[in-house]
N, C-alpha and C positions, 0 to 999 in steps of 0.2 A: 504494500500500500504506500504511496506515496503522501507524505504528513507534512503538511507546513504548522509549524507554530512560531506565530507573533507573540514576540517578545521587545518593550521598553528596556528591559533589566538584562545585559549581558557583561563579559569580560570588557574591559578590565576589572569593575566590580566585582568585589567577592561579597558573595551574600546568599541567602539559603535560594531564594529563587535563583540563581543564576547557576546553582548547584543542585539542586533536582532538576534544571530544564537541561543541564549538561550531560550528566547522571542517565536520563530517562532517554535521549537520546544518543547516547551512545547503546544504550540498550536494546531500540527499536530497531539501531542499523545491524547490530549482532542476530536479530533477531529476521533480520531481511526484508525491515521498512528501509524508505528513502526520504531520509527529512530535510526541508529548508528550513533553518532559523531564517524569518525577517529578522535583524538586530539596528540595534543604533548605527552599526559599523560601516553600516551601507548607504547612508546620508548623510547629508549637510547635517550638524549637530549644534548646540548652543548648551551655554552650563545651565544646569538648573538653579532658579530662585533659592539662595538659601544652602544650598547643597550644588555648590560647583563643581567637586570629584564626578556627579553625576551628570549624561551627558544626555541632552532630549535631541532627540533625531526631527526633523522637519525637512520629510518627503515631500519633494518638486509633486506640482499637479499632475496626476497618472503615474507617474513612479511607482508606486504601492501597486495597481491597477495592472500593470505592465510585468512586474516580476512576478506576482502571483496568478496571474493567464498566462505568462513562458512554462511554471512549474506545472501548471496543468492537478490541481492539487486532489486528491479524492479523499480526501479531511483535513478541514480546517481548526484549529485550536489559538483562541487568541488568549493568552498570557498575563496580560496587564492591559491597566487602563488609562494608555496615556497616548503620547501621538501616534504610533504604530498601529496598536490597540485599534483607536479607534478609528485610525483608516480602513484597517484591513474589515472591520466591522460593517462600515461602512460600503464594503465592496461586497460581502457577501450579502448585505439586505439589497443591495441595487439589483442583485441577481439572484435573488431569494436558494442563499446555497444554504446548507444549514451550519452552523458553528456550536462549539463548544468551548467556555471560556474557565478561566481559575481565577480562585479569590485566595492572590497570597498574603495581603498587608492590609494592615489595619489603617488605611492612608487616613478616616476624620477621624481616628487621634491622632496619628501625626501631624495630622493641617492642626487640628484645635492648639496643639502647642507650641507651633509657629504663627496662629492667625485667629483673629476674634470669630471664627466660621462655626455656628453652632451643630453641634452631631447629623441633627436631621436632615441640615440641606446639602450635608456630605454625603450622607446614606440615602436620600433620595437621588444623586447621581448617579451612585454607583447601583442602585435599584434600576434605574433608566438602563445602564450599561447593561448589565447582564441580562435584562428580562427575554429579550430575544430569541438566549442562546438555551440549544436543545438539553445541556444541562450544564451548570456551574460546579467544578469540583472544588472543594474546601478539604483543607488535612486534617480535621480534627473533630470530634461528635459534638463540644463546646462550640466551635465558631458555626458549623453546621447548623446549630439549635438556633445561635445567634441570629443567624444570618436569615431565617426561616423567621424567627420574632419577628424580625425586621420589613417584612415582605419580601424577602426573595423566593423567587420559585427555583422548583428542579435542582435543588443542591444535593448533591451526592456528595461519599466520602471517597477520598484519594489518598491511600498512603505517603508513609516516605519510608527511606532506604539507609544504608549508611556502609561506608566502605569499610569493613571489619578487617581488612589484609593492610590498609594505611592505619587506619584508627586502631591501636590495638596500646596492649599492657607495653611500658619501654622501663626503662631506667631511669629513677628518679633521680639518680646524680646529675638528669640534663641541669636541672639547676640545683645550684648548690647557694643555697639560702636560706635563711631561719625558717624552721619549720613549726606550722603547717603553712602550706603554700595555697595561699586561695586566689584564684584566678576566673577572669572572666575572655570570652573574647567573643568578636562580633564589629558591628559598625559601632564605632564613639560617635554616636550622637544623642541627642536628649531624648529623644522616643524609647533609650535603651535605660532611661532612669538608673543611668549610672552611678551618680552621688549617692544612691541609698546601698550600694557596696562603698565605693570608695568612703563612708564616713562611720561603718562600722569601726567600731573601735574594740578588735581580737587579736590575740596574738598570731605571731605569724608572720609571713610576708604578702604583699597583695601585688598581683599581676595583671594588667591588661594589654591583651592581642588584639591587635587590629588598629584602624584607622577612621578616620569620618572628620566632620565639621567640628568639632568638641573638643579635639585631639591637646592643641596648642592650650585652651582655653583651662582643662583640668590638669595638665602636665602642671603646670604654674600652682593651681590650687592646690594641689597634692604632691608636694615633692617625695613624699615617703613613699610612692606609689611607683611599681616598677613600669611603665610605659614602654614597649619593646617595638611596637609600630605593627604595620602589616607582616602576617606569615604565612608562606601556604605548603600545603604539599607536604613534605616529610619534615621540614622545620616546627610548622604549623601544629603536627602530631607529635612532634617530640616535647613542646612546648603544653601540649592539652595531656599526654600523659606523666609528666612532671607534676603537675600539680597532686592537691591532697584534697580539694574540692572544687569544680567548678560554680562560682556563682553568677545566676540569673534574675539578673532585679529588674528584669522588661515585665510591664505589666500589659503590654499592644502587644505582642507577639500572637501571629495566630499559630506558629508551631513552634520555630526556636531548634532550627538544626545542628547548631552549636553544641545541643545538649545532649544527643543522640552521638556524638562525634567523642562526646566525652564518655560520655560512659560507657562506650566502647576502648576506649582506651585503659578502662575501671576506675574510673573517677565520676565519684559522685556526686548530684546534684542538689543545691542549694538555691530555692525558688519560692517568689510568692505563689498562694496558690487561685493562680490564674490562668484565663484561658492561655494554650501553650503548653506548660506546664501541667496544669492537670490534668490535660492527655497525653505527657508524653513520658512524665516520672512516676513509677508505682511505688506513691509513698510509704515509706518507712521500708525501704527497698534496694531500689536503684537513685534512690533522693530523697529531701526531708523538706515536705512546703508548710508555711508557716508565714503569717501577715507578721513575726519576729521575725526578718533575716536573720541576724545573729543567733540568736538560737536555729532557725533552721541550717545554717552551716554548724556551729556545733554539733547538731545530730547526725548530720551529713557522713562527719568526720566517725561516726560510729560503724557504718553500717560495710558490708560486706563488698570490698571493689568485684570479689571472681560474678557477684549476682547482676551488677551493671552489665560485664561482658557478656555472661550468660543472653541476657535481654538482651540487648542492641546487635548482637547476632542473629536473632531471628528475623529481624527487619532488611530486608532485601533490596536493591535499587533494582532488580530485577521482575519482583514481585509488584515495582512499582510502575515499574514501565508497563508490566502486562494488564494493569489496571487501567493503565492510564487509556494503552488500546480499546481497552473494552468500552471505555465511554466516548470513544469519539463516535461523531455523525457523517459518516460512511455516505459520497453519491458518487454516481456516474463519472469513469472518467469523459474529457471533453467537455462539460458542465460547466468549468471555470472558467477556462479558458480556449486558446487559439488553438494548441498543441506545445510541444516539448522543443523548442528551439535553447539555445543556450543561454544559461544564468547566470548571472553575472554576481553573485548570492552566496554567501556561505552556506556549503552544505553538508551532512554529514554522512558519511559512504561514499 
């Protein structure tokens, strides 16, 4: 089957969305699909308001129009809802194709904590957005429920995965630091309510991986705080199993892949218990949620790392991708478009 998925959110960004649509498409090509990412990479781009590391794509008139009738596509999947998004949306109601979309981010709370935009008229957009589509996958039974509250139709559940040959048990000498090691990592930005880690006051050393808008801003406020910048790949996992508890003070996350990453590695988790989190750590388990961080990291620091591995090995990026097939909306080829001339398109196979 040949699968386009629209995607806002790709490399160079690291973030869980751009790691399940990596993930799940490397999957689909093993599996003997042929996928286009549309990504930012392939047009004109501008920074985004507020978050310049982020890059918004603004596709010439037909551009969008013209790659997605070369690929000729026989399921469409649109990803995010931002200018790609909503082009390719746009192309498939012109030509009444059917689509299937994903609800990764919690965007009106992140608008409300950059902008006086009250919740409803964020969720009334992104209600507009998705109603269309033949069904919205959401990662969690929590944002599922949520999202259903809210009016949305047709939301199904969609797993995730997690790579247990990278993420796994390593040596804790990677750092060599006052112990215990508690550690976050993910985007620095303020939607990750990171000050309610960085101002626990435990013993220990405190770590954060990664990068964002926030980065400069809490370096300064926290010099006792080890700051290491972006990591990926096997640095990344030598750094997440090092530690002696991951904590996660995002209270917007709809899943929180970071955590899945870690206790694979057998580091356990330290979370409020919010959506996120309380589908994705079996408390008093593989993590300890608690509106106490502090004490839910101390309990954390109790609990068994071989039971985190155990878990987060039965989660498959495999079993995710094969899910992910089963809900797209399957038509004719030649429907889309012209025929299969060449693309000038990242793809993958």
């Amino acid at each position: 089957m040949r699968i386009l998925i629209a995607t806002d959110a790709w490399a160079p960004q690291v973030n869980g969305v751009v790691t399940t649509l990596s993930r799940v498409g490397d999957c689909l090509v093993a599996a003997g699909h042929e996928v286009l990412f549309l990504t930012p990479q392939h047009f004109h781009t501008v920074p985004c308001p507020t978050y310049p590391e982020i890059r918004l794509a603004l596709p010439a008139p037909g551009q969008v129009a013209a790659l997605v009738s070369r690929f000729d596509p026989e399921a469409i999947h649109i990803a995010t809802e931002g200018p790609i998004g909503h082009a390719v949306r746009s192309y498939c109601l012109r030509r009444g194709l059917p689509f299937t979309t994903s609800y990764h981010t919690q965007f009106p709370h992140y608008l409300r904590l950059r902008l006086p935009l009250p919740l409803a008229v964020s969720y009334a957009y992104l209600r507009r957005f998705h109603r269309p589509a033949v069904r919205t996958l959401a990662a969690t039974r929590s944002v599922q429920q949520d999202l259903q509250a809210r009016g949305f139709r047709n939301v199904v559940l969609w797993c995730r995965g997690v790579d247990s040959v990278l993420f796994r048990p390593r040596d804790k000498n990677f750092i060599v630091d006052d112990r215990p090691v508690l550690m976050y990592a993910g985007r620095v930005a303020v939607e990750k309510n990171l000050e309610a880690f960085l101002r626990l006051d435990l013993p220990g050393s405190k770590y954060v991986v990664g990068s964002g808008p926030d980065l400069a801003m809490l370096r300064r406020r926290y010099p006792q705080v080890r700051f290491v910048g972006r990591r990926v790949g096997e640095e990344l996992a030598a750094y997440l199993a090092a530690a002696d508890v991951f904590v996660f003070p995002s209270r917007t996350d709809t899943f929180g892949l970071a955590m899945l990453e870690a206790m694979a590695a057998g580091v356990p988790v330290a979370a409020y218990p919010v959506t996120g989190p309380l589908d994705v750590v079996q408390h008093g388990v593989t993590g300890y949620l608690d509106e106490d961080l502090a004490r839910a990291v101390r309990m954390a620091l109790t609990l068994d790392p071989a039971a985190c591995v155990a878990y987060a090995r039965r989660l498959t990026w495999q079993a995710c991708a094969e899910q992910f097939a089963a809900y797209l909306a399957r038509f004719q080829p030649g429907t889309a478009g012209t025929g299969r001339e060449t693309v000038v398109v990242q793809r993958r196979g």
